[in-house]
MIKOLRO-775176 format. One record per residue (C-alpha): x, y, z; residue in one letter. Coordinates in Angstrom, 2 decimals. Layout:
MIKOLRO-775176
- X_Y_Z_A
...
//
This chain:
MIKOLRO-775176
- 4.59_-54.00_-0.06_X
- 1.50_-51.76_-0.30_X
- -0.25_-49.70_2.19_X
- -3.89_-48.70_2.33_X
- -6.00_-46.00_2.46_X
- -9.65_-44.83_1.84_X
- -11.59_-41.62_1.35_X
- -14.84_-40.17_0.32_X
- -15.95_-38.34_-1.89_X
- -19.16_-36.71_-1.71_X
- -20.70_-33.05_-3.42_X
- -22.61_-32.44_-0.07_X
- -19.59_-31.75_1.88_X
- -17.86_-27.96_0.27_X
- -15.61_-26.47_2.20_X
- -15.70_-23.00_-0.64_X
- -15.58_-22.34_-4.02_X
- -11.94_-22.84_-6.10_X
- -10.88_-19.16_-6.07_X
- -9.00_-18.54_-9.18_X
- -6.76_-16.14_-7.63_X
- -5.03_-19.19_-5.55_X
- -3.02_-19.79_-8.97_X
- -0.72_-16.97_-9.08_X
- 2.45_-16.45_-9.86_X
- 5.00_-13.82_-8.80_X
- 7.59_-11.61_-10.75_X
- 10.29_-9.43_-9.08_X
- 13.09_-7.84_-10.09_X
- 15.39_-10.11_-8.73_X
- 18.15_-12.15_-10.65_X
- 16.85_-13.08_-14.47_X
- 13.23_-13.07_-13.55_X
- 12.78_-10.13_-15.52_X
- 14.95_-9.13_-17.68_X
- 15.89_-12.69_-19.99_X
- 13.21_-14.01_-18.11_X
- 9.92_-13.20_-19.12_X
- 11.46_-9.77_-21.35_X
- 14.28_-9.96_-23.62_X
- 14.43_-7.73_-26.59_X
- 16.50_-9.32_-29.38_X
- 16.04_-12.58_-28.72_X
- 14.91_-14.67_-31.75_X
- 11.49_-15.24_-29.87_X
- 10.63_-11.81_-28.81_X
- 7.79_-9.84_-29.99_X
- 7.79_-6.21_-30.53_X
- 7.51_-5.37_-26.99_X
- 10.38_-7.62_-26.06_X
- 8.52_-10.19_-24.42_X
- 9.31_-13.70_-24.68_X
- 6.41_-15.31_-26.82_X
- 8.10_-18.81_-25.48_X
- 7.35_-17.51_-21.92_X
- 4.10_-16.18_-23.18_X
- 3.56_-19.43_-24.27_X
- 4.39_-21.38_-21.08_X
- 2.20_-18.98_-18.77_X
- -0.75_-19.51_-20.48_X
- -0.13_-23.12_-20.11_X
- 0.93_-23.14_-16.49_X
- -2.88_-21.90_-16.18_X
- -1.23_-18.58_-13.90_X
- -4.14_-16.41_-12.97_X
- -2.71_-13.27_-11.36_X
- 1.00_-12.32_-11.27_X
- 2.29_-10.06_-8.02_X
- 4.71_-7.42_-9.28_X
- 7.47_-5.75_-8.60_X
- 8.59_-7.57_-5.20_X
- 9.22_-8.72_-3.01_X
- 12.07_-7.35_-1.58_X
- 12.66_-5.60_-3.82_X
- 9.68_-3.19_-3.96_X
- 11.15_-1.46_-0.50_X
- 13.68_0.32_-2.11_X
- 11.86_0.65_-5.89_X
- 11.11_4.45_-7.10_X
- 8.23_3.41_-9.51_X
- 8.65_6.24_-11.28_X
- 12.25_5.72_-12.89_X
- 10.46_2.69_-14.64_X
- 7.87_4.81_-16.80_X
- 8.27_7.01_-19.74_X
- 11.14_7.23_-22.65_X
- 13.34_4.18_-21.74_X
- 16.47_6.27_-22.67_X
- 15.23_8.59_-19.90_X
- 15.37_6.57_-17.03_X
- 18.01_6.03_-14.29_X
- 19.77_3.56_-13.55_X
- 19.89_2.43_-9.86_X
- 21.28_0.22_-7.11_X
- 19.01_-2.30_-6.45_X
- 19.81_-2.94_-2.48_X
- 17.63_-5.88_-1.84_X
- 19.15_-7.94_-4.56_X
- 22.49_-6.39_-4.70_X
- 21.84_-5.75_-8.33_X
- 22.00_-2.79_-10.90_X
- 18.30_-1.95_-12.20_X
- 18.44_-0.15_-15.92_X
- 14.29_0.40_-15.21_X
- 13.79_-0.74_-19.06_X
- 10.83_-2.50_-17.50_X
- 8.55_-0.98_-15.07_X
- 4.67_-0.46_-14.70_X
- 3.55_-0.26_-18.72_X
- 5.66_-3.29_-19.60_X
- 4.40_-5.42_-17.09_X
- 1.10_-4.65_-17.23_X
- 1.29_-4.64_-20.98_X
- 2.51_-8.41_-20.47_X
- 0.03_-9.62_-18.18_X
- -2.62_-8.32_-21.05_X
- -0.66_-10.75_-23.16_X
- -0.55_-13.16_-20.35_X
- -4.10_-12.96_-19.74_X
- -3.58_-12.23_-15.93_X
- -4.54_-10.23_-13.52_X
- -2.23_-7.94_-12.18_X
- -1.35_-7.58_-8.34_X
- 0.56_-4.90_-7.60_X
- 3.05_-3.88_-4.22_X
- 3.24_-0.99_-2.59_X
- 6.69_0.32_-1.47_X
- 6.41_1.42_2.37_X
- 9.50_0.34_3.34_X
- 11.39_3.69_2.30_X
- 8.29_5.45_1.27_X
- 4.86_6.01_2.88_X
- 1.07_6.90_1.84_X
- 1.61_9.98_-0.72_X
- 4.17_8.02_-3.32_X
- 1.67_4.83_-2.86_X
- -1.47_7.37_-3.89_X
- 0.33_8.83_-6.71_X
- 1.60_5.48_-7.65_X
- -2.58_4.87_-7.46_X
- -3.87_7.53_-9.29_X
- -1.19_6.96_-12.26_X
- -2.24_3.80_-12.83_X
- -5.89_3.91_-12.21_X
- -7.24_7.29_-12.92_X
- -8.91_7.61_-16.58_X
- -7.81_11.05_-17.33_X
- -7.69_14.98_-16.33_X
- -5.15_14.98_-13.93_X
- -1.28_15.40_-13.88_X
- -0.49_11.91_-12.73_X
- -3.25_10.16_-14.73_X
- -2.56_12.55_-18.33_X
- 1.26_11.54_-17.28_X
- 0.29_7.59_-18.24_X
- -1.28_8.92_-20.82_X
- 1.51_10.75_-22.60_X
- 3.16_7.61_-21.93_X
- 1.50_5.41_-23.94_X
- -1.35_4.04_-21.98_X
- -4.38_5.49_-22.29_X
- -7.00_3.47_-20.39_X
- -6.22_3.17_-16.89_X
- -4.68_-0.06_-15.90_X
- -7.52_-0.38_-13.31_X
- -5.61_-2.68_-10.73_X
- -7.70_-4.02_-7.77_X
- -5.40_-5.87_-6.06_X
- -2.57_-4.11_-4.26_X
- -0.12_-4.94_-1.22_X
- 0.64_-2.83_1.19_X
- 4.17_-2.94_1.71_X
- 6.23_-6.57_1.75_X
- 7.92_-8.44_4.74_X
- 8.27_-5.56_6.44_X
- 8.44_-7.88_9.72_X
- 11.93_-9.00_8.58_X
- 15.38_-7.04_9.36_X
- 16.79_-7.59_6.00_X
- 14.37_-5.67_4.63_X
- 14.62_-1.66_3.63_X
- 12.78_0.34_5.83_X
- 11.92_-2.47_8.37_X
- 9.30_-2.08_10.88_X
- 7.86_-2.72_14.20_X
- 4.99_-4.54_13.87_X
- 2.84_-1.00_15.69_X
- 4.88_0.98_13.48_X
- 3.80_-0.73_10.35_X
- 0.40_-1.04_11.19_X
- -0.19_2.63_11.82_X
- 1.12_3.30_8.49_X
- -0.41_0.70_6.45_X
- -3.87_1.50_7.99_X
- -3.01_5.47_6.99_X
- -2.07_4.35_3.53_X
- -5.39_1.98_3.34_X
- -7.45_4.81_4.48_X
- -6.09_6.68_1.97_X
- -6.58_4.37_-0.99_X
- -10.23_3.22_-0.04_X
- -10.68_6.97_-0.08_X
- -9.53_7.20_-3.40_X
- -11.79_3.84_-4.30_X
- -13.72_2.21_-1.90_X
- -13.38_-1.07_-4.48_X
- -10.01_-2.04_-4.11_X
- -8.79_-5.00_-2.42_X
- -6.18_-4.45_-0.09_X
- -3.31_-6.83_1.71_X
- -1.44_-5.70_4.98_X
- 1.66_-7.39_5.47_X
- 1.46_-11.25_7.72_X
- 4.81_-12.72_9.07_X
- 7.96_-13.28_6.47_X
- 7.40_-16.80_7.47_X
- 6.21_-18.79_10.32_X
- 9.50_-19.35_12.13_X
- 9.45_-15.33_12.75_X
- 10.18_-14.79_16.75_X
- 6.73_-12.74_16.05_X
- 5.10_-15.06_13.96_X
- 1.23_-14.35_15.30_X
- 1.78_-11.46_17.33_X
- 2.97_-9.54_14.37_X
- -0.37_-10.27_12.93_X
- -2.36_-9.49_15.59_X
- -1.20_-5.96_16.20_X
- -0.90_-5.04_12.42_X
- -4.77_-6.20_11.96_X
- -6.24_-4.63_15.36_X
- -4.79_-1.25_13.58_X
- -6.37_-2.03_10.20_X
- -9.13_-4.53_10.46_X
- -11.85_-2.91_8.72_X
- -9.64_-1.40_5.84_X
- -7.84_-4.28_4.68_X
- -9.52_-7.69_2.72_X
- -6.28_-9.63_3.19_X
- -3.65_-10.32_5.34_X
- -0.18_-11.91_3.73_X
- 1.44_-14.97_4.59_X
- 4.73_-16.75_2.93_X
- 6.45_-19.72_2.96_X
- 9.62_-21.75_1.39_X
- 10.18_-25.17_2.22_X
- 13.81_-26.26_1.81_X
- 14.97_-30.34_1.49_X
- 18.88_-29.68_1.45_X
- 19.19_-31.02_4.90_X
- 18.23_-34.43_3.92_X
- 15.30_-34.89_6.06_X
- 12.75_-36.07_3.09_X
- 9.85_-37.17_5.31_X
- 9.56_-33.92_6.65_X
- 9.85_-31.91_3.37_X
- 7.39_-34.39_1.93_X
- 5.02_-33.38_5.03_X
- 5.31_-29.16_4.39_X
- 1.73_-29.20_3.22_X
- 0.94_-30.14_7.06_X
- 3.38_-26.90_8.35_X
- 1.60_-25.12_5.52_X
- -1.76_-26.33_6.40_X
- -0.92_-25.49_10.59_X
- 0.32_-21.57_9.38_X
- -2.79_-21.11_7.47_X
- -5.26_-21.93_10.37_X
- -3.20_-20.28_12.82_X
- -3.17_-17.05_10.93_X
- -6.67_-17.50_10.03_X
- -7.49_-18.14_14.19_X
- -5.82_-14.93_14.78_X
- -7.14_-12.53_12.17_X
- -10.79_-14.11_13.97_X
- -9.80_-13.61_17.27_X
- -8.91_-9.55_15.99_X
- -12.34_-9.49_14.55_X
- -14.19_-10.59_17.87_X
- -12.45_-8.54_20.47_X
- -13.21_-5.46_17.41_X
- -16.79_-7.10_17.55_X
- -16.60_-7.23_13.58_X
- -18.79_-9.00_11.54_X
- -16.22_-8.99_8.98_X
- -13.55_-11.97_7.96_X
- -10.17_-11.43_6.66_X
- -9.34_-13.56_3.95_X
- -5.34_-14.81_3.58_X
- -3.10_-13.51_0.58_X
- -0.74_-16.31_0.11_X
- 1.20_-14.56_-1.62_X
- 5.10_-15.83_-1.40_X
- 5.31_-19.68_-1.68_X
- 7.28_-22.41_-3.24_X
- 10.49_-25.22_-2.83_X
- 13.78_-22.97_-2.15_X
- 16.72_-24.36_-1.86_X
- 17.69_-22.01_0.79_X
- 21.34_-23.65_2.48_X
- 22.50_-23.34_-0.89_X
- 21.93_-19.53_-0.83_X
- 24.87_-17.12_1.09_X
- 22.66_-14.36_1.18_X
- 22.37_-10.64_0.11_X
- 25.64_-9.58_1.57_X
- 27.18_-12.71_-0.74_X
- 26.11_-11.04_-4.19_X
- 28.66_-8.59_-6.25_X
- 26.87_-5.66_-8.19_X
- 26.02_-6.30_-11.10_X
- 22.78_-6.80_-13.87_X
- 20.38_-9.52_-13.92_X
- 22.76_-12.28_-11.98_X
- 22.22_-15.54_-11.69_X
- 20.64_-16.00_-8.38_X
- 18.86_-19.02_-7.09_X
- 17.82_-20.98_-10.26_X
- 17.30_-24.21_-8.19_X
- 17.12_-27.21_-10.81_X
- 13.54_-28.84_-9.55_X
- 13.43_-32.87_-9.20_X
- 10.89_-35.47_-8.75_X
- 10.14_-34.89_-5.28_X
- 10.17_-31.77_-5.57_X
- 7.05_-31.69_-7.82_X
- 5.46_-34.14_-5.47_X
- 5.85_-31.13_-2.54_X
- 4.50_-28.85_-5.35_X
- 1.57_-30.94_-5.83_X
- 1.11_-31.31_-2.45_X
- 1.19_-27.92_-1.37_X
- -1.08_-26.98_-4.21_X
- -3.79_-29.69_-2.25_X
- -3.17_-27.95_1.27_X
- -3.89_-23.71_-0.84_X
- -7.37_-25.94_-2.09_X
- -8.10_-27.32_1.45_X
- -8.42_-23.94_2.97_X
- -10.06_-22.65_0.13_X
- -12.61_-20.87_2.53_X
- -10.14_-18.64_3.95_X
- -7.67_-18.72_1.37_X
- -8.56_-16.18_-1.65_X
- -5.29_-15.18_-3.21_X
- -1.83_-17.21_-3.64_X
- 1.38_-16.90_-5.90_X
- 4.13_-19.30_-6.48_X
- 7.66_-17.66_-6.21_X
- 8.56_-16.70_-8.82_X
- 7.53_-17.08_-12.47_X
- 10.75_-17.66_-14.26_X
- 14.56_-18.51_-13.67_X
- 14.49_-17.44_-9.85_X
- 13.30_-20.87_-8.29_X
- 10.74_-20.98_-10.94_X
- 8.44_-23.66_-13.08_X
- 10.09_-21.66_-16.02_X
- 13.49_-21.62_-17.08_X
- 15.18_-19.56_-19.75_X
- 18.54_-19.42_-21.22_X
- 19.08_-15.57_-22.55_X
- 18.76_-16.07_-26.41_X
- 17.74_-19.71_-25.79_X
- 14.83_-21.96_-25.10_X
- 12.91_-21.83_-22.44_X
- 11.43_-25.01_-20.71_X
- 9.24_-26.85_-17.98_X
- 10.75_-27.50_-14.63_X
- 9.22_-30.62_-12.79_X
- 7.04_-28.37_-10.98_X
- 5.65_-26.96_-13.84_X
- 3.02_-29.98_-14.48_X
- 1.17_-30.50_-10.58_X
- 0.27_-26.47_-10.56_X
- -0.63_-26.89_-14.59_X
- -2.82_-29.75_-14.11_X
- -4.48_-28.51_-10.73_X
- -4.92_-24.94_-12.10_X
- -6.68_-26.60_-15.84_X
- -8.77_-29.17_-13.68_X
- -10.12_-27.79_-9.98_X
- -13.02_-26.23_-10.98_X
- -16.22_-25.25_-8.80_X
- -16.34_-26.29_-5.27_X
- -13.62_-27.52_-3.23_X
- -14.55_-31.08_-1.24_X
- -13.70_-32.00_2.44_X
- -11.34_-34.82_1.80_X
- -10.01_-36.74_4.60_X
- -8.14_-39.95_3.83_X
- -8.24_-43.07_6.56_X
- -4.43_-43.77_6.00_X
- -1.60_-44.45_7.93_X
- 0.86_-41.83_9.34_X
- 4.71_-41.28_8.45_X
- 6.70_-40.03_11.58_X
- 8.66_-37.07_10.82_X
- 11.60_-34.56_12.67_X
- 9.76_-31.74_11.93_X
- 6.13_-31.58_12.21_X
- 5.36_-34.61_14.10_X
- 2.46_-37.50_12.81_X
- 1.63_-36.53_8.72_X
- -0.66_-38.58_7.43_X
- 1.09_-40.18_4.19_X
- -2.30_-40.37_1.86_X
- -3.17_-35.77_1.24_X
- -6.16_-35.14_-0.85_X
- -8.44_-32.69_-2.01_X
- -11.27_-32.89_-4.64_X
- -12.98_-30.49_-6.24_X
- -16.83_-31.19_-8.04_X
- -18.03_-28.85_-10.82_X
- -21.90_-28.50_-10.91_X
- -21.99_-27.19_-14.46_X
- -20.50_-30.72_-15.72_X
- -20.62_-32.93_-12.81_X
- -16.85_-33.50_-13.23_X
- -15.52_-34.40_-9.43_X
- -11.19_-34.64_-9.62_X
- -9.19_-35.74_-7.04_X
- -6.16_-34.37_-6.47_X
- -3.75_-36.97_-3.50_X
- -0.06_-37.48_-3.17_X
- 1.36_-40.38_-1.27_X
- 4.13_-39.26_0.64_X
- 5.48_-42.78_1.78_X
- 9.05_-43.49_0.18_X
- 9.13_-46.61_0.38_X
- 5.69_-48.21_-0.32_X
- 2.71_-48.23_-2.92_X
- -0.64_-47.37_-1.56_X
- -3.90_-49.05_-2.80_X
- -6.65_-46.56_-2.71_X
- -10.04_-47.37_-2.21_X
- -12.43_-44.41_-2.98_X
- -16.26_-44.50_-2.49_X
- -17.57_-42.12_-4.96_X
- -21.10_-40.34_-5.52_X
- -23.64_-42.49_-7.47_X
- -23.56_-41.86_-11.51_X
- -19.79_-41.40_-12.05_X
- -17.13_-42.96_-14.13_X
- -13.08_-42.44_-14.12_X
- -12.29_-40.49_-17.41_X
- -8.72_-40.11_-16.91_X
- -6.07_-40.76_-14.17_X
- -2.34_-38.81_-14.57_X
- 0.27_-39.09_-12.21_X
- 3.90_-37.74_-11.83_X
- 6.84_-39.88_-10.01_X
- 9.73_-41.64_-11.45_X
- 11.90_-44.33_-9.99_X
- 14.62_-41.58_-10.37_X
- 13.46_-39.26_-7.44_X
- 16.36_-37.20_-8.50_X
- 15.43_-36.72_-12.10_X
- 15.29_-33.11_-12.91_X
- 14.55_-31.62_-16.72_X
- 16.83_-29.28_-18.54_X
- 17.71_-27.50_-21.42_X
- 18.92_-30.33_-23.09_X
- 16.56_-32.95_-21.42_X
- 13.40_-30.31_-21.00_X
- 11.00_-33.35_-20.95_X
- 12.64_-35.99_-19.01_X
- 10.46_-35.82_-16.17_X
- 6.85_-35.19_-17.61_X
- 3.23_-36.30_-15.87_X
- 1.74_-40.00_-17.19_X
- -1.28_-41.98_-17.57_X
- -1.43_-44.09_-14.39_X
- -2.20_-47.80_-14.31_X
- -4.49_-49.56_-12.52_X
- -7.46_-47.51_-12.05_X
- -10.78_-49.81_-11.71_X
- -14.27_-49.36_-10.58_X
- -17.23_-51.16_-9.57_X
- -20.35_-49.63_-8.54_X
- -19.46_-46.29_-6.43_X
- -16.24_-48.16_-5.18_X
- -12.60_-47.00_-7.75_X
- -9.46_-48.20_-6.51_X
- -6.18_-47.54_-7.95_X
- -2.56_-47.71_-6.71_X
- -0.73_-44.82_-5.89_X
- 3.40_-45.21_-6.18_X
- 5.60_-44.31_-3.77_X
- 6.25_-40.40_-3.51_X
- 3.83_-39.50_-6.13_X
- 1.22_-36.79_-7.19_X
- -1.87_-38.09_-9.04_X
- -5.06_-36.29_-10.58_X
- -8.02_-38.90_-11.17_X
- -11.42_-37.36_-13.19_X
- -14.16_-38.66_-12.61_X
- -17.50_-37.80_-15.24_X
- -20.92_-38.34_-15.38_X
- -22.11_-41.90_-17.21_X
- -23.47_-40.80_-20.03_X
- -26.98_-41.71_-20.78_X
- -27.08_-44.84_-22.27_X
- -25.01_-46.05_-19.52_X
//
C-alpha cells in the first residue's frame, strides 16, 4: 500500500544560501582516526608524507569542505606543542580523554599539510580545558604569523614557511560536560572564552570564532548553558557550538528515523536563545550555529572512557553503518540545509574508522560506509539557495519526539544553471509513498538516485565495500509542472531537475 504526499517547489521562497562549510568533517585523535586512518607511513598506499592517498582519494569524493582538528575531547588535555618539530623529538603522552598513548607523530604541520592535499579548510580547537588564553595565542601566532617573531620563525624552522592562516577556530570543546578535562561552569567558561576571544580578535580582528553550546541537548543545562556563555561573549564570538549523536540500539526505529525533527527542534531552540541574548544586549548582531559534532553513534554499545586499557591507536567505536542508517544520514543532512539561515558551519563525526563514512584496515583498503553516499551526493549537488520545502504528508507517531511527519525535504535551486534538486526521505517502514511535486515552469527531471534496500540491515565491508551503493530510481514522470515518482519505504532520494533546453 502507498501513501501520499505533495510539495512545492518554487525559487521565490529561499530560506539562505547553501553554506559550504555545513559539509565538514571532523578528525581527532581518538582510536584509528588518525594514525591508520587518514596517516599511515608504510602502507603500500602512502605518499611521502604518510598520508593515505586511498583516504585522500575518498575525501575528495565525500565532497568534505572543512575538517575540525584535533578534538574533541581530546583537545582538553592536548599540549600542541609536543606535535611540531623533529618527530624523533617529541614526547610521548597519556592521552586522558581517550585512554590512549599519543606518540605526537602527527600534530599541526601534518594535518594541515593534509587538508592542502584534501583541499579543505582547516578548523582548528582551542584547548581551555587545562589551559587558558596565553597557550591559545601562542598556539595563534605559530600558526598564523608570516614571520619575525619567535613563535612564527619557530614554524618556520619547522618546515612551514607561509603561515597556515586558519580562520576558523573553537574555543575550547564540551566544556559543559563532567567527563571532560578541565570542566567548567557555564560563568566560568564564559569569562574565559570571552578573555581568550578578546585576545585573539586583538591579534586579528578577521577570525571567526566558536564559544562552546551544550554537549548535547539532553544536558540538565541544555539552554541555560548557552545563554550565560553568550551574554559574556556576544559581540566577540560569530558562532556558538552545538552537537548531536543519535543512537538506534534500543530498537525504537520510528524515532531514530525522526532525529532530523530533535535535530531540527535543538537548532531553533539554540538559535531562539542566542536571539533572545542579542535583544536584552540590544545587538544588532546574529550568532550563527557551528554544528560542529554530529552523526549515528552507536552509543549502548560503548562502556565508556573508564572501559578502555592504555594503549596506541585502539579500536574504539568503528560502528559498521546499515541501510537505515544512511537514510538518518540523509535525513539529517536535509534538516543542516533547512536551517541554512542560521546554520553556517557543520562536521560529521568523524572522518575515518571512529563512527566514520571511511573505513580503513592498517595496511589494507579502505572503503565507503553506507553513509558515505547521502552526504556525497548532497555535498556534489546542493548548490545556491536553499528552498522552503514543506511536504503535505502524513505523520508517523513516535516514543520520542512525538508527531514526525514521514515525507522530509529540502531543495536547493542554483541561479547560475537553473538546476533545482530535491533532496526527501520517507521515513515510513512499512509503505511506499507516491509523490506529487508541482515544480517551477521550464524544468525537466535529469536524474533521480535513491538509496534503500529490502535488506535494511545491509551494511558494506571490506570484503563487500559496495554492497549497499545509491541507484537510479524508477518511476519518475512528468507532465507539465506536475513530476511524480514513488518513494520506497525508508529511503533517501535526490531528484534534478534542469532547464528544457531550447528547442524544447
Amino acid at each position: 500500500m502507498a501513501t501520499t504526499a505533495r510539495l512545492t517547489l518554487d525559487p521565490a521562497f529561499r530560506i539562505g544560501p547553501v553554506e559550504p562549510r555545513i559539509f565538514g568533517s571532523f578528525v581527532e585523535h581518538m582510536g584509528r582516526c588518525v594514525y591508520t586512518g587518514v596517516f599511515e607511513p608504510g602502507h603500500p598506499l602512502a605518499d611521502a608524507d604518510g598520508f593515505r592517498t586511498d583516504v585522500l582519494e575518498l575525501t575528495r569524493e565525500l565532497g568534505v569542505t572543512l575538517v575540525r582538528y584535533p578534538g574533541g575531547n581530546f583537545v582538553s588535555n592536548y599540549r600542541w606543542e609536543d606535535g611540531v618539530g623533529p618527530v624523533e623529538d617529541r614526547p610521548a603522552r597519556l592521552e586522558l580523554a581517550w585512554r590512549s598513548l599519543e606518540g605526537n607523530s602527527f600534530g599541526l604541520n601534518e594535518f594541515m599539510a593534509w587538508a592542502a592535499k584534501a583541499g579543505v579548510e582547516p578548523m582548528m580547537a582551542l584547548n581551555l580545558g587545562t589551559r587558558g588564553v596565553a597557550e591559545a595565542l601562542e598556539l595563534v601566532e605559530y600558526a598564523n604569523y608570516p614571520g619575525g617573531t619567535r613563535l612564527s620563525d619557530l614554524r618556520r624552522a619547522h618546515g612551514a614557511d607561509r603561515p597556515h592562516d586558519v580562520r576558523l577556530w573553537c574555543l575550547g570543546n564540551e566544556l559543559d560536560g563532567p567527563w571532560q578535562m578541565g570542566h567548567k561552569t557555564a560563568g566560568e567558561y564564559g569569562r574565559l572564552a570571552a578573555e581568550t576571544a578578546r585576545a585573539l580578535k586583538r591579534f586579528d580582528p578577521g577570525l571567526s570564532l566558536v564559544a562552546c553550546g551544550s554537549s548535547n541537548s539532553g544536558m540538565p543545562t541544555f539552554g541555560a548553558w548557552e545563554a550565560e556563555v553568550l551574554e559574556a561573549t556576544y559581540e566577540m564570538v560569530d558562532y556558538v557550538s552545538l552537537h548531536a549523536y543519535y543512537d538506534p540500539s534500543d530498537g525504537d526505529v520510528d524515532s531514530f528515523l525522526a532525529s532530523g525533527a530533535d535535530m531540527e527542534h535543538m537548532i531553533r531552540s539554540i538559535a531562539a536563545t542566542a536571539d533572545h541574548v542579542g535583544a536584552k544586549l540590544r545587538s544588532d548582531k546574529k550568532i550563527r550555529l557551528s554544528f560542529d559534532e554530529w552523526n549515528v553513534w552507536y552509543q549502548s554499545r560503548f562502556d565508556g572512557e573508564s572501559s578502555l586499557e592504555w594503549t596506541e591507536r585502539p579500536r574504539l567505536i568503528e560502528d559498521s553503518y546499515d541501510v537505515t542508517d544512511a537514510v538518518v544520514v540523509g535525513s539529517l543532512l536535509i534538516t543542516l540545509l533547512r536551517n541554512a539561515d542560521r546554520v553556517g558551519v557543520a562536521c560529521q563525526a568523524q572522518l575515518a574508522n571512529v563512527i566514520a563514512p571511511i573505513r580503513t584496515e592498517p595496511g589494507g583498503p579502505a572503503w565507503r560506509q553506507t553513509i558515505f553516499h547521502p552526504f556525497a551526493l548532497t555535498a556534489r549537488h546542493a548548490r545556491g539557495e536553499v528552498l522552503r520545502v514543506e511536504p503535505e504528508c502524513a505523520a508517523i507517531p513516535t516514543a520520542k519526539y512525538g508527531e514526525a511527519p514521514a515525507i522530509w525535504a529540502t531543495a536547493t535551486h542554483d541561479a547560475a544553471t537553473g538546476e533545482l534538486v530535491l533532496f526527501v526521505v520517507n521515513r515510513d517502514r512499512d509503505d511506499a509513498c507516491a509523490l506529487e511535486i508541482t515544480l517551477p515552469e521550464g524544468l525537466r527531471p535529469v536524474e533521480h538516485v535513491e538509496l534503500t534496500d529490502d535488506d535494511l540491515s545491509a551494511a558494506n565491508s571490506a570484503d563487500f565495500p559496495d554492497r549497499v551503493t545509491p541507484r537510479p530510481g524508477a518511476g519518475l514522470s512528468q507532465e507539465g509542472r506536475q513530476a511524480s515518482l514513488t518513494l520506497p519505504p525508508v529511503s533517501w532520494s535526490i531528484v534534478r531537475f534542469a532547464p528544457n533546453s531550447p528547442q524544447e
